[in-house]
N, C-alpha and C positions, 0 to 999 in steps of 0.2 A: 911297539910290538903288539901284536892281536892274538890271545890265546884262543881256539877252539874252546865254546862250551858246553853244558850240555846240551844235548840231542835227542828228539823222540817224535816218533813217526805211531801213526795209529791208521789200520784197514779198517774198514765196515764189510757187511755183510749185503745182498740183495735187499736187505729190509731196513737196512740205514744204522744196524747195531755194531756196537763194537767189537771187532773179532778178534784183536791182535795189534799189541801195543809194546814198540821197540822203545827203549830209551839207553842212551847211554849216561851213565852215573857223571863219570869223570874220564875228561877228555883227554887226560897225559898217559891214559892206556894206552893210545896212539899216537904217533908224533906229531907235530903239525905239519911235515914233508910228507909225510905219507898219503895225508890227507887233510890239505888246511882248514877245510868247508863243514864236515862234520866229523865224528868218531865211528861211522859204519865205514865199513870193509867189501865190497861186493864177492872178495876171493873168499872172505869169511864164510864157513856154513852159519852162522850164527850173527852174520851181519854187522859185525864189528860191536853189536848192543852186548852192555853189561848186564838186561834185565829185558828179560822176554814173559808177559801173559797172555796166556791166550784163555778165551772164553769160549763156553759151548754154552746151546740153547735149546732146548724139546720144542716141538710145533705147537704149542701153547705159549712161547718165547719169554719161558722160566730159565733160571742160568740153570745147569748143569751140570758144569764140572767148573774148576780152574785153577788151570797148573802156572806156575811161576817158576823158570829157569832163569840163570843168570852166573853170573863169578861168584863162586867161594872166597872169595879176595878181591879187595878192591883195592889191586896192583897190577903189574904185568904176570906177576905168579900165581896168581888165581886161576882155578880150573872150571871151564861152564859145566854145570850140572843142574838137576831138577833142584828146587827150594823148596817147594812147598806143593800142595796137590789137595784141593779140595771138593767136594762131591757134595751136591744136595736129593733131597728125596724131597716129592711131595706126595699125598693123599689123592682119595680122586676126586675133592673137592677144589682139590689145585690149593691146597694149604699146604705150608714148609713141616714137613713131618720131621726131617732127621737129617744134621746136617755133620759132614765127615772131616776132619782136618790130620792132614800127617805135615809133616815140617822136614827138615831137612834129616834130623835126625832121627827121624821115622819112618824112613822109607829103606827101600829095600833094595841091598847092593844092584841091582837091577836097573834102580831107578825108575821104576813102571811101576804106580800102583794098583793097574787093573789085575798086576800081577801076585799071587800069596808070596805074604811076606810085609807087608806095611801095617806097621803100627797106627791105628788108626784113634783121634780123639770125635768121639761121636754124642753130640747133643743132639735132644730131642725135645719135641711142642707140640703140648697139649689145648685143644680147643672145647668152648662150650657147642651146644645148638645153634648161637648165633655167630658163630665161628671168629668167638672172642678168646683169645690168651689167657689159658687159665692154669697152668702147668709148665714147667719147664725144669729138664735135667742136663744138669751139664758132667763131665767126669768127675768125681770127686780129686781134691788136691793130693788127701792123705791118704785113704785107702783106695788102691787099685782095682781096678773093676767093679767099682760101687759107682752112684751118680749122687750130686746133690741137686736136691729139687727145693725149688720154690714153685709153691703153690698162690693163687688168686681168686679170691669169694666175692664175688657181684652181683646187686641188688635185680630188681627187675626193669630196672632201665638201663643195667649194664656195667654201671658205673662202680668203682672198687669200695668194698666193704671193709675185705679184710686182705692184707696181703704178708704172705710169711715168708722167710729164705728157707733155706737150709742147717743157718748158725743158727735158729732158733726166736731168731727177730721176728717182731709181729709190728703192722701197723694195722691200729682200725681208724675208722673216719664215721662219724655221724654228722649225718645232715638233716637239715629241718624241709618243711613242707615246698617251700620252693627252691628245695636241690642245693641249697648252700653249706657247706662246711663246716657246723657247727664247734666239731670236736675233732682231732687227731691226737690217737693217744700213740703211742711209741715205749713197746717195750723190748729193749734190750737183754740182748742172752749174758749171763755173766756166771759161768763156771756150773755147779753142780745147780744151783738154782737160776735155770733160761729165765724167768719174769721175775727175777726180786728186786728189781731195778727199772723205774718205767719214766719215759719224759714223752711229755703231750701239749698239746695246746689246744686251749679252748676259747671259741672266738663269740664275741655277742655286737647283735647289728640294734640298727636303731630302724623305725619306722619305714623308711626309704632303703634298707637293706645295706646301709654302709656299716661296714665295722668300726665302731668305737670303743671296743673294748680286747683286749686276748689275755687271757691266762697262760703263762705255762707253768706245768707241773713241776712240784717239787723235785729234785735231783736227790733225796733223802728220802721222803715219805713219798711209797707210792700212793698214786690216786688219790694225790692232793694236789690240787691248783694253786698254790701261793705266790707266784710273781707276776704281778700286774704292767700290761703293756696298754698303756693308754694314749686314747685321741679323742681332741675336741675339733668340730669341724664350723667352720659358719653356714650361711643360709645359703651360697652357692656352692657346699660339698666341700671346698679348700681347708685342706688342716690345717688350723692354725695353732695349736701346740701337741704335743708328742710326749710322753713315757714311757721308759722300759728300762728294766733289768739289765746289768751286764753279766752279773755272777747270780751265786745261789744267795748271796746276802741282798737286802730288800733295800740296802744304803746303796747300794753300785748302782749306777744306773744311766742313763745316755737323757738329755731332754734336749726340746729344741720347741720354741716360740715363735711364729712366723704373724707379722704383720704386713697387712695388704693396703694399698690407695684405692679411692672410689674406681681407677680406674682397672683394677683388677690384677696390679702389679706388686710385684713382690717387691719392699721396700726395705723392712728389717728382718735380722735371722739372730733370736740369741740361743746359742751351744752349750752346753755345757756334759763334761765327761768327766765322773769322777765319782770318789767314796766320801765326801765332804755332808755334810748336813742338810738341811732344807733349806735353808736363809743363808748361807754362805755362797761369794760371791767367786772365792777360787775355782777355777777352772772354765768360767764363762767367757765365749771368744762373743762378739756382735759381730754380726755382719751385714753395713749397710748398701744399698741399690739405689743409684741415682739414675736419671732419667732427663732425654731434654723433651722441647715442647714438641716434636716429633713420636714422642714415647720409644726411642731408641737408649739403648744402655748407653751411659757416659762415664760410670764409675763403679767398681766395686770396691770397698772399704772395709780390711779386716784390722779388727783392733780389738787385739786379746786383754786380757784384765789379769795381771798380778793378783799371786794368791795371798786374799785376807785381805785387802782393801781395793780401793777405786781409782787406784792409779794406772793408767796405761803403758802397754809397754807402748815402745814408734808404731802406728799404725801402718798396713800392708793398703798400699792403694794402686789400684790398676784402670788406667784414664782410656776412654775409645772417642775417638772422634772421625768426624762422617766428614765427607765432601756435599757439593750440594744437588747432587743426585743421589744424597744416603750410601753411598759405599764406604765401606770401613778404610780409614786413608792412615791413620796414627793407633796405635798401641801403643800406651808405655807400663812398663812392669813395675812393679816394689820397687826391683833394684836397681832401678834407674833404666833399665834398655829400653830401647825402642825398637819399633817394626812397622816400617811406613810404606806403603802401596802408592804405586804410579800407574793408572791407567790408561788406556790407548782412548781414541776416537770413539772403537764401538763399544768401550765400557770392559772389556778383557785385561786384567792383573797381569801389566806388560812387565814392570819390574815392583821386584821387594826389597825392602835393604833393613838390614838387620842390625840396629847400632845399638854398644852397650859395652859392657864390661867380660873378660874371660876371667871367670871367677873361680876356675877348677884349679889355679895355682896361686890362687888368693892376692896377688900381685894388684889387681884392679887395675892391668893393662887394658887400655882404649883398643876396641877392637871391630869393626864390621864385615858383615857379609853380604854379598850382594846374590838375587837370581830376579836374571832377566829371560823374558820366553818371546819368542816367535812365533808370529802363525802365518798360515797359509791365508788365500782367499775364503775357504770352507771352514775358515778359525780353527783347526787345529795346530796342536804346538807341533814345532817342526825343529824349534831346535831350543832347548833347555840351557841357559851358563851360570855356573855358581863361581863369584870372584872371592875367594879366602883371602885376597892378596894381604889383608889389613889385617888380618885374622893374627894375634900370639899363639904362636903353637909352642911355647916356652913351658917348663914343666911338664905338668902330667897332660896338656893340652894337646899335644903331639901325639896322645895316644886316640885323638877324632880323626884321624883324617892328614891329607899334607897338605900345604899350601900353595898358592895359585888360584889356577883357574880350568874348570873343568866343565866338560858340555855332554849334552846327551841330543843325539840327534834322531828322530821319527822318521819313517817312513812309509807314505800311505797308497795301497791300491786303488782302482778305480772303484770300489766297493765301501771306501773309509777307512777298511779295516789296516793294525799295524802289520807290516810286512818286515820291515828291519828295521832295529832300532842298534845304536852304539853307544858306549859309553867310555870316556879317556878317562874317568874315576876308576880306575880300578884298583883291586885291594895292593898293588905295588906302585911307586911311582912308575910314569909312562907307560902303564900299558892300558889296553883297550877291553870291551866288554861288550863283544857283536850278539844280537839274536835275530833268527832266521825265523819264520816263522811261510809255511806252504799251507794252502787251502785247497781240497778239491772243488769241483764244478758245484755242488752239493752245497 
């Protein structure tokens, strides 16, 4: 069985712009006797589309207006009507002055907004000299016919100084001599006192301009910086260890040690996250990177550390191995799977197969999946197959997917491009999942 899906067709204008864009939602608004191919209607005034915009544009080819009709419901009881209807204004510098929005519920029995009677939400944008953003008002949430503004202070190269909302929030930013970021402070509005609460960060570079240091401020004391986010870097810039904070207490904190080979690869990684002390070893994972003589990855090795001493838990290892034109042929995971690649003549991932355990019902049934691809002469895939045959769909398994075998097939014009594709996976067993796809001359 082949369900109709959705559907949507787009017009241009003499200038290649978009004027008018049909789609339909859901295709059981229609039957598929009516009409198997798509969900438009030609006897329809309305085209058989659940959703119709159309665009307008002034001879400067600014949008204009844009109205959005379509179903009230998205059933056969749904009534078409307008949704939505938006208006823009610009300046005679050709900047967006004032932009209008009504909704469904805004508009006016009529359904014409050029007509009195529509509720209208109308923001507006404020520019500098250099015809930079520096104001803006939207409707206020709580009081009616008020706007909230946030406003924007920029230095003389433009760049934001100070930026405020409307809640009362402030950000400022200090930079040093060569335009870099030295400071962003952040104060928060919090009830009858808007700044009695402020969080910032303060950043410090080294010689060569790299950060090695940030502050952030207190979460307690304003315009205090007390939690230190540190890095050490080596001689080619590469971090090799990390601090920072997690909380407002100075013990929480996130670190991480990176050790590199002469050849510039990353070999060791130790982690650690937690409220534990300086010299204690709880919470430290390592993470090592093996390499063959290629300098391709061959292993990554996670081996967490039991808290309070040096014993490991089972280490997590995950193994790659190459063919001998270097393409990745074997994966194996932790938990034992695999995922092994077979390639064709010209070097194209002809098949995969996916061995390992279904471990969503804990059973540690043996299970595989296979996808194998097709191609044309011009190498594209022409037809996709995923075998589940082997696959446990037993327990909560059964909620991926059904079992067998499922294809997806391409189709290409004389141009490359896809024109139909299908699909027999679809969300019931046996049915199908067609898309159509038309191109003008253009």
């Amino acid at each position: 069985m082949t369900t109709p899906g959705p559907t949507a067709s787009v017009s241009y204008d003499g200038h290649d712009r978009v004027e008018e864009t049909l789609a339909c939602r859901q295709a059981v608004l229609f039957s598929a006797a009516q009409n198997p191919e798509h969900c438009a209607q030609e006897s329809d005034p309305n085209r058989g589309a659940s959703l119709i915009e159309v665009v307008t544009r002034d001879s400067e080819d600014r949008v204009t207006s844009k109205r959005v009709t379509g179903l009230t419901r998205n059933d056969a009881s749904g009534a078409f009507a307008l949704l939505s209807w938006q208006e823009y204004s610009y300046d005679q510098r050709g900047r967006l002055f004032e932009s209008r929005t009504a909704d469904s519920g805004d508009l006016p029995e009529s359904g014409d907004c050029s007509l009195p009677g529509c509720r209208w939400l109308i923001g507006r944008t404020g520019y500098d000299a250099r015809d930079m953003v520096v104001r803006t008002a939207v409707p206020s949430p709580v009081t009616p016919g008020t706007f909230t503004v946030s406003t924007v202070t920029r230095d003389g190269l433009g760049r934001v100084d100070v930026a405020a909302d409307a809640l009362g929030n402030e950000t400022d930013i200090d930079r040093n001599l060569a335009g870099i970021a030295t400071q962003r402070s952040i104060r928060e509005s919090s009830g009858e006192n808007p700044h009695s609460a402020g969080f910032g960060v303060r950043l410090a570079f080294d010689g060569l301009g790299r950060p090695i240091s940030t502050m952030l401020a207190s979460a307690t004391i304003p315009g205090v910086f007390d939690r230190e986010v540190a890095r050490d870097a080596d001689a080619q810039g590469r971090t090799i260890s990390a601090w920072s904070p997690l909380g407002v207490r100075g013990s929480d904190s996130y670190r991480r040690n990176t050790e590199f080979d002469g050849l510039g690869r990353k070999v060791e990684e130790r982690r650690r996250s937690g409220s534990a002390g300086e010299g204690a070893l709880d919470g430290w994972i390592d993470v090592r990177y093996e390499y063959d003589l290629s300098g391709r990855s061959t292993a990554i090795v996670v081996e967490p550390e039991q808290a309070g001493g040096t014993d490991f838990v089972s280490e997590q290892r995950t193994e790659f191995a190459y063919d001998a034109q270097g393409r990745p042929l074997v994966r194996r995971l932790p938990d034992g799977r695999e995922e092994r690649t077979v390639y064709d003549s010209l070097g194209r991932a002809e098949r995969t197969r996916y061995i390992g355990t279904a471990d969503c019902d804990g059973d540690g049934t043996l299970s595989e999946l296979a996808l194998a691809r097709t191609f044309d002469q011009q190498g594209r895939a022409t037809l996709v197959t995923v075998d589940a045959s082997l696959v446990d769909y037993g327990g909560t398994c059964g909620t991926h997917g059904y079992p067998g075998t499922t294809t997806q097939r391409f189709v290409y014009d004389g141009l490359g491009r896809v024109v139909e594709t299908d699909d027999d996976g679809g969300p019931e067993p046996g049915t199908t999942i067609a898309t159509v796809r038309a191109f003008d001359s253009l």
